[in-house]
N, C-alpha and C positions, 0 to 999 in steps of 0.2 A: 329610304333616303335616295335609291337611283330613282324613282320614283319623280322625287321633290324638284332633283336637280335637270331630270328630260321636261317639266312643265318647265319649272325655269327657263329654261335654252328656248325652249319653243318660241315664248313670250317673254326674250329679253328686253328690258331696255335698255334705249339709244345708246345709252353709255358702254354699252357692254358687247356693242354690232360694230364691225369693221367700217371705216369710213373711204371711201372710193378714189381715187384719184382719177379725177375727169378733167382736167384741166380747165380748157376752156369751149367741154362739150356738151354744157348743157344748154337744153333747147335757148333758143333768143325769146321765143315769147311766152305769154304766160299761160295760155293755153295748150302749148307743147311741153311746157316746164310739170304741170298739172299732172299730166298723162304719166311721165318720166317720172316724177312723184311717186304717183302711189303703184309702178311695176317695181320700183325701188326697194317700197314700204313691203313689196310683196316677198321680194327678194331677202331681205331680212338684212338690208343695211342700215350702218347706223347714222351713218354723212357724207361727204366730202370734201373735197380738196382740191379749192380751186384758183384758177389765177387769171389777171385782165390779158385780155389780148393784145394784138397787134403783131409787125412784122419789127426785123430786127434795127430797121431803117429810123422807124420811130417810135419803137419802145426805150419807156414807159411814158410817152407825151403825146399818146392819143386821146384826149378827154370825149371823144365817144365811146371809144370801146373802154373807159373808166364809167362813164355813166351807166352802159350795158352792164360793165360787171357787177357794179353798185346793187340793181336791179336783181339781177341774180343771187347775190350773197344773201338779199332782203329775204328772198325768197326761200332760201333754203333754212334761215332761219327762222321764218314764219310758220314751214313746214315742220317746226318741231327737231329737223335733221341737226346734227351735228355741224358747226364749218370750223375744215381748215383752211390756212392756206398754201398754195405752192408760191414760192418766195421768187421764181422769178419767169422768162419767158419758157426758158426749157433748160434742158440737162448738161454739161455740169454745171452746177450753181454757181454763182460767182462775177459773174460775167456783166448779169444784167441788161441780158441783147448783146450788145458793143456799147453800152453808153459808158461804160468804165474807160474802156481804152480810148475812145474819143474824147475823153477827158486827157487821158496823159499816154502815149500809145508808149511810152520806157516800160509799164507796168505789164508788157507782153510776157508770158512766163518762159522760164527760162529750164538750165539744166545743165549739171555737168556732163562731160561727153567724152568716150575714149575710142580712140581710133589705133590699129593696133594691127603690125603684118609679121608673117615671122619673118626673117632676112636668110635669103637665099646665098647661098657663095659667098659670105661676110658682106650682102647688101642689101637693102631696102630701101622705100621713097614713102613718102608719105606730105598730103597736099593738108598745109596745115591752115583752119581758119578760128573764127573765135576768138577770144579771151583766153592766152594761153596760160596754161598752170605748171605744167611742164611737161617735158620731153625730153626721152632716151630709150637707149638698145637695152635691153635688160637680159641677163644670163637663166636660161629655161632652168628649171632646177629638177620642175617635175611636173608632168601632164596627164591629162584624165580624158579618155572621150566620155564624153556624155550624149544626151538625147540629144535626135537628129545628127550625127556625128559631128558634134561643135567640139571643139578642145577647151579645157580649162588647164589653165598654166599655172604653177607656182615658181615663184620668178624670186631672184637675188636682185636685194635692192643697189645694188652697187654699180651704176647703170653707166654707160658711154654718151656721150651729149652728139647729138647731130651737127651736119655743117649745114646750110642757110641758102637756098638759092629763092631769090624773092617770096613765092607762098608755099615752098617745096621743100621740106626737110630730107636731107639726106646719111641712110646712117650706113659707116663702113667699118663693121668688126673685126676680131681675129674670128679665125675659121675652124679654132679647137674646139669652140663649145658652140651651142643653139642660142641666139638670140632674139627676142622679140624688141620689135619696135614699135615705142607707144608715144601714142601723144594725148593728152588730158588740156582739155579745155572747158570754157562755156560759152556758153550761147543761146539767145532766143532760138527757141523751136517749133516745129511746122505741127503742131496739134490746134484742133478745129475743135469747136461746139456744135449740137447740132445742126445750129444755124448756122454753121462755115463761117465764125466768127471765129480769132485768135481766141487760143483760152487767156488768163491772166493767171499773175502771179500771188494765188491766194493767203503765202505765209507775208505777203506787203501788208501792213497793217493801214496801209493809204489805202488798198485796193479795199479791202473789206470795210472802210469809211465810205468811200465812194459807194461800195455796194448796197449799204444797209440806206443812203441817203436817195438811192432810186428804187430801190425796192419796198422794203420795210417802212420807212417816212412817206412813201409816196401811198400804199394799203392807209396808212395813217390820215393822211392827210385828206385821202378822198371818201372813205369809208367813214370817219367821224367815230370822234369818241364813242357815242352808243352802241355802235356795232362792231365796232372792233371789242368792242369786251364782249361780246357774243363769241368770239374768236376763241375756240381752245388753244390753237397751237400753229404755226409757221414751220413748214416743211422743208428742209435744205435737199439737195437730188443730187448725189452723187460728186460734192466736192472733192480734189484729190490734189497729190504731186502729179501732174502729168505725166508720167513717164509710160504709156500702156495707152492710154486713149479710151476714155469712157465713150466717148460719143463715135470710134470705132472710124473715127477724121484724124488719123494720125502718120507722120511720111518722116520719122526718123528713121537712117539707117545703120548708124554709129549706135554702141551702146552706151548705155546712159543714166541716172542717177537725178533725180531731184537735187535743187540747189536755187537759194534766189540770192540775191549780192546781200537783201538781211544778213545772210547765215557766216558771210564772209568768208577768205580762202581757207582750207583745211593744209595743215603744215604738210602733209604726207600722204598727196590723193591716190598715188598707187595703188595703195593697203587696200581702200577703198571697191577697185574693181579687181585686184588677183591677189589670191594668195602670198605671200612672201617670207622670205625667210626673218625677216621686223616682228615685231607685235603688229602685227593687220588687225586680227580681234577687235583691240582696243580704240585702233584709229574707226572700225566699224561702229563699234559700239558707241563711241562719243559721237561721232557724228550722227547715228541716225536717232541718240536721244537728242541734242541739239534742234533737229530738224522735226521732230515730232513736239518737242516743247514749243518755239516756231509756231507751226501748225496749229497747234492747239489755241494758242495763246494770239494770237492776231485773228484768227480765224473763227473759230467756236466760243470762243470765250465773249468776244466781241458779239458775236451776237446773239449767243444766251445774255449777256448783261441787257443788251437792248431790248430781249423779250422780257426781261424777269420788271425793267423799267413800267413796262405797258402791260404788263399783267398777262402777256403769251407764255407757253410752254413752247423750248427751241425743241425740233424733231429732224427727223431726216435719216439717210444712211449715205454709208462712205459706197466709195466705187470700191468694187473687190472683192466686198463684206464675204462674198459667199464664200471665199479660197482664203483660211486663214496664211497660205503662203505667201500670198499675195500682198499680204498687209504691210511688211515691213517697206517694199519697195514704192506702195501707194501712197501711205499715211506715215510710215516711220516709225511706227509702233503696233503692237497684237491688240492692244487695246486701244 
């Protein structure tokens, strides 16, 4: 039997040999494609995974670099090789270049945001911007350092309201107990693609229309029914909540939370970022099933239905995959 199953492996097929993600590097002509070919076949892969070119200025509305790619996809399936595709210019998916947000740039993603100082001699200032959700002094109940000496606070919701000078909140307590001062807002934020394009707001179920109409309909439409059913599968690259920066272009300093105006305000966003002497739990737990249902349902869903329409399998992975810790604040769910 170990016997049976080392010839096997040796001389798998295609089906059963890993498929490449090469984007958009495989040779341009056909006599370079040839060569690449058969070090490939050598190699013991079983396809790839590829996508048209261009720059972010005019993707996806270069019809030479669609005719090239055309040529390319021909080829890898005349080789026998497996093709998928990668859904869009580059990582994180969603985006589509910028041809989304040039369409409607409100679709910029967003995110809740807490800004937050403890108050010295019954005072603190804090410079307030955004879409406010609220703000006050909050009574420290109990504090933890953690890694890197950050403090984590658990705070009494029974908070003092600040007083108001143009963009500037100012909070003045009694002086018996420790207070923090917090302010919770939203806001468009400073995360980049890797083409230093804004990311977008991928739980918009506009944003993922827009996307699958330049992406997905445009493979369609230039590739042609016969070769698109050559197609196993359409590869999504690391879509997410923003809040971390897949593509490693990210400039928030505030901490912060996924949120898009879909999800609407949450009654009691405190719970949210500290501990509290409330049910936080709960307000935790609803919100980030909210927010993973959301996600899933605008986003994945959307277009698994559009592959399963056209006879693709939807694939991909999330940003984070590797750190199941990571998951809840990425995607808003372990699964």
């Amino acid at each position: 039997m170990k016997e049976f199953f080392r010839k096997q492996m040796m001389n798998a097929d295609k089906e059963f040999r890993p498929v490449q993600i090469v984007h958009t590097f495989l040779p341009n002509t056909k006599e370079e494609r040839e060569a690449y070919f058969k070090n490939a076949e050598a190699m013991g892969l079983g396809g790839f995974v590829i996508n048209v070119g261009g720059d972010k200025d005019n993707y996806p509305f270069d019809e030479a670099e669609w005719a090239l790619f055309k040529e390319k996809a021909e080829d890898v399936v005349a080789h026998n090789f497996r093709l998928w595709l990668y859904d869009e210019l580059g990582f994180p998916s969603g985006a589509a270049g910028k041809s989304v947000l040039e369409r409607d740039r409100s679709r910029r993603v967003k995110a809740m945001l807490c800004r937050s100082e403890r108050c010295v001699d019954g005072h603190a200032e804090l410079m307030a911007r955004g879409n406010e959700l609220m703000a006050g002094a909050f009574p420290i109940i109990a504090e933890t350092v953690i890694p890197e000496n950050e403090k984590q606070y658990t705070l009494s919701e029974n908070g003092i309201a600040p007083k108001r000078e143009a963009d500037k909140l100012i909070f003045d307590v009694p002086t018996d107990k420790e207070y923090l001062a917090v302010y919770i807002y939203t806001d468009q934020i400073e995360y980049y693609t890797m083409h230093d394009v804004h990311y977008v707001d991928i739980m918009d179920d506009q944003v993922t229309d827009h996307f699958i109409e330049h992406t997905h309909e445009n493979y369609l439409k230039h590739l042609g029914c016969e070769l698109m059913s050559k197609v196993e599968a359409i590869f999504t690259d690391e879509p997410s909540i923003s809040v971390h920066g897949a593509s490693g272009k990210f400039y928030e300093s505030d901490q912060l939370i996924g949120w898009s105006p879909s999800l609407g305000v949450p009654e009691r966003p405190l719970g949210l970022f500290f501990a509290t002497d409330g049910d936080y739990r709960s307000v935790r737990r609803d919100y980030w099933t909210k927010l993973s249902d959301r996600l899933a349902k605008n986003y994945f869903e959307k277009i698994s239905s559009y592959c399963d329409k056209v006879g693709m399998l939807s694939t991909g992975h999330l940003y984070g995959e590797e750190n199941l810790a990571m998951q809840i604040g990425l995607n808003g769910s372990l699964f």
